[in-house]
C-alpha positions in Angstrom: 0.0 0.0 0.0 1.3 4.0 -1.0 0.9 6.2 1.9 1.6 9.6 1.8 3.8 11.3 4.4 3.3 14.8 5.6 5.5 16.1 8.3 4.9 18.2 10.4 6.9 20.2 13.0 6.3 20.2 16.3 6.0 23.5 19.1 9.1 24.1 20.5 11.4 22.7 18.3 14.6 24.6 17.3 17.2 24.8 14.4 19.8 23.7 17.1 18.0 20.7 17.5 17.1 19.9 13.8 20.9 20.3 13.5 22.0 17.9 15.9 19.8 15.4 14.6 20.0 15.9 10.6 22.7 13.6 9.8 21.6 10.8 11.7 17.8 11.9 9.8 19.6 11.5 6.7 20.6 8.4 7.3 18.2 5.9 8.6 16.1 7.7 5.6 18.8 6.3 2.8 18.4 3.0 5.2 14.6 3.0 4.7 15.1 4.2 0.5 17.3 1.3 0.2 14.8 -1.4 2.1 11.9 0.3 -0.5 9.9 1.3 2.1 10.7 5.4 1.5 9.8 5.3 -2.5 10.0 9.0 -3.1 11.3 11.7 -0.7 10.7 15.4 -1.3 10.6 18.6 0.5 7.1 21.1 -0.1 8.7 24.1 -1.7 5.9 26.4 0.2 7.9 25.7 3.8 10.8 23.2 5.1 8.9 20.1 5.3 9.6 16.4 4.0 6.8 14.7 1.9 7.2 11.3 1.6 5.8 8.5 -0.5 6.2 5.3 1.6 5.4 1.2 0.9 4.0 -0.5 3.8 1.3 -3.1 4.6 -0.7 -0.8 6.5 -0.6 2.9 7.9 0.1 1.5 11.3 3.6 -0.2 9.7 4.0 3.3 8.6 3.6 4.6 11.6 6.4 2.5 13.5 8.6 3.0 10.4 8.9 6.6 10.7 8.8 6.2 14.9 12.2 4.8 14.1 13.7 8.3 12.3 15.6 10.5 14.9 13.7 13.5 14.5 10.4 11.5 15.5 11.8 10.2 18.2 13.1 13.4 19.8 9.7 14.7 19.1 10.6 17.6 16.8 7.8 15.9 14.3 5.2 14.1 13.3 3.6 13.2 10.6 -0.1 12.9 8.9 -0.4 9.5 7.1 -2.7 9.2 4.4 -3.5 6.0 3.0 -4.1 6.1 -0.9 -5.9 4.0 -3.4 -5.3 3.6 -6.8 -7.4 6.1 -9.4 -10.8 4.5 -10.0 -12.4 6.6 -11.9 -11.0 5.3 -15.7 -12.7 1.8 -14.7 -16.2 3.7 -14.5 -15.5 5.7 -17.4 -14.1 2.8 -20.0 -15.7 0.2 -18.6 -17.7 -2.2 -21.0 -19.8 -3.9 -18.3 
């Protein structure tokens, strides 16, 4: 299953912080790209936030994936999960049934 990613920072949190941590971030992210559960990675060009495209079972596999990124577990974010579905809409359109 595709689930979309949105982080989203948490109160409190400082550059410092993000700083300390963003190395480590980096790379238990490559980890997860590599083991195809991160498929896509991007950040929103509107503000400094990662958007990811992940491969998983089921949100709540998502969910303990990203518990295991470093910024997560400091609590500097979170992120919105959002299961998808693939497009319906050309089967009800070209159907011949």
């Amino acid at each position: 299953m595709k689930i979309l990613a949105l982080e989203q920072e948490l109160p409190g949190a400082t550059a410092e912080q993000f700083q300390q941590l963003g190395q480590a971030e980096a790379v238990r992210a490559w980890e997860l790209y590599q083991q195809g559960i991160i498929r896509e990675l991007y950040f929103r060009q509107d503000r400094a936030e990662a958007v990811l495209i992940l491969e998983c079972d089921d949100v709540t596999t998502a969910e303990a994936v990203l518990q295991t990124l470093p910024l997560v577990k400091a609590g500097l974010i979170r992120f919105e999960l959002i299961p998808l579905v693939a497009y319906p809409g050309f089967a009800r359109l070209f159907s011949t049934g």
